[in-house]
C-alpha positions in Angstrom: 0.0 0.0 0.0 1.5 3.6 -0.8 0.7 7.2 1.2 -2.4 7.5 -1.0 -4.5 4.3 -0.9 -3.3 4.6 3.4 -4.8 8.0 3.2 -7.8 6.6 1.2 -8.4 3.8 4.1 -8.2 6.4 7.1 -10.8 8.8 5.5 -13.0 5.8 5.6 -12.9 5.0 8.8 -15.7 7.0 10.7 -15.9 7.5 14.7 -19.1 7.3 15.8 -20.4 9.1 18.9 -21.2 7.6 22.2 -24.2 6.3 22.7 -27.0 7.9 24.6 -29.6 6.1 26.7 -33.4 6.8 25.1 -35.4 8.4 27.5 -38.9 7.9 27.0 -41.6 10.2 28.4 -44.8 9.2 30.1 -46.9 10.1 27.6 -45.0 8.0 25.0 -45.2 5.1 27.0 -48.6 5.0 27.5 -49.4 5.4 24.2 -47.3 2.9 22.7 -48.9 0.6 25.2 -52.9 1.5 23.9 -51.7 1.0 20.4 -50.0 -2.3 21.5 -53.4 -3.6 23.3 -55.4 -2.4 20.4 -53.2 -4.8 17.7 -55.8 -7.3 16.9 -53.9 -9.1 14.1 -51.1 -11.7 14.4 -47.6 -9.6 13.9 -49.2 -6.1 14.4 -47.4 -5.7 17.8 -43.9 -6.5 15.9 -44.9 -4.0 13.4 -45.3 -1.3 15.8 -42.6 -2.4 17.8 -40.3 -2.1 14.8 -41.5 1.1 13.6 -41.0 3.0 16.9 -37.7 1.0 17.0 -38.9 -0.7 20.3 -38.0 -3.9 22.1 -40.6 -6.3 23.2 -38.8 -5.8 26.9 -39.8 -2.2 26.8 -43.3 -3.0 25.9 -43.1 -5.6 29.0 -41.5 -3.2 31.3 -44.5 -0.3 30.5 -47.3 -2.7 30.6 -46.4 -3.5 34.2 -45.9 0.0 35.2 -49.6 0.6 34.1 -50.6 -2.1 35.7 -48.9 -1.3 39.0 -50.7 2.4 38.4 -47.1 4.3 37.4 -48.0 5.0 34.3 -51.8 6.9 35.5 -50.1 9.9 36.7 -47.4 12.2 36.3 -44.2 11.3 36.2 -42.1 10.5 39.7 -39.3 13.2 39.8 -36.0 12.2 40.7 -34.2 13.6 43.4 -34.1 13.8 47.4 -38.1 14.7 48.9 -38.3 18.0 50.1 -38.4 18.4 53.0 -40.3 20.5 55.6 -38.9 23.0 58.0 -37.5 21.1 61.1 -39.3 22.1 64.1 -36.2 21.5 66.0 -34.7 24.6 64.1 -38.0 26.8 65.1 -37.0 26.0 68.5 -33.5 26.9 68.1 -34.2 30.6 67.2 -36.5 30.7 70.0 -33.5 29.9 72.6 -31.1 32.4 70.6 -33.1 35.2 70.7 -33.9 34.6 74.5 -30.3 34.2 75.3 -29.8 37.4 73.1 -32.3 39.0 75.7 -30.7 37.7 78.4 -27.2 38.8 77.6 -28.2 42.4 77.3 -30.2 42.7 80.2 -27.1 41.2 82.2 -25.1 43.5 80.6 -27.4 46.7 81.6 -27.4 45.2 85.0 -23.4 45.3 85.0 -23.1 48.6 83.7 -25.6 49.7 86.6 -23.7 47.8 89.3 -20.4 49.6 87.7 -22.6 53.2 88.1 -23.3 52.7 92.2 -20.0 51.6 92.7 -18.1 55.3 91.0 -21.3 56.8 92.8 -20.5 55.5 96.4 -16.7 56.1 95.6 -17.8 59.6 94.6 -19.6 59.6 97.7 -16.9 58.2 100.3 -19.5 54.9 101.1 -19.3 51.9 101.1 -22.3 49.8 99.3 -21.5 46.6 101.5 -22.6 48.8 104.8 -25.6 50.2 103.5 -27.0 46.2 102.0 -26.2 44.7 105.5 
């Protein structure tokens, strides 16, 4: 083989994508499914199955979802379930801003306690005396 008829049998040689897994919606299944029950004649459920470019697995897969009642409604969505607040968390708030409350009422009691005692040193007295 020279360069040319190498060149010739590269060219030829085509990389195909990767594959993609069909996804098929709800809708689409349940139809395929009434057209399937309503094939009367012998071969009719092969011709649909070629012509949507089905597999008879598929067809067994949906016809028990519809008969388990997943095919009825909407689709499930994927994903974690929502959840609710957490009425732990509710609770936790309620403690913060009480202790928030309680930090600055101790802290106006301090600064009061600090006032009487430059007040009685002011004064020459003593605060012990006068609680006793």
């Amino acid at each position: 083989m020279n360069a040319t008829e190498m060149a010739l049998v590269e060219s030829e040689v085509e990389v195909v994508a990767k594959a993609t897994r069909r996804r098929f919606t709800v809708e689409y299944k349940r139809k395929i499914v009434r057209e399937a029950d309503g094939c009367k004649t012998p071969g009719a459920v092969g011709a649909l199955l070629r012509r949507e470019g089905l597999y008879s697995s598929h067809l067994t897969v949906w016809r028990a979802a519809r008969d388990r009642g997943e095919l009825a409604g909407a689709a499930k969505k994927r994903g974690p379930v929502p959840q609710g607040p957490d009425p732990r968390d509710k609770r936790i708030i309620e403690l913060e801003r009480e202790t928030t409350r309680w930090r600055k009422r101790a802290e106006r009691a301090e600064a009061l306690v600090e006032v009487q005692k430059k007040l009685a040193a002011l004064l020459g007295t003593s605060l012990e005396s006068e609680t006793s």
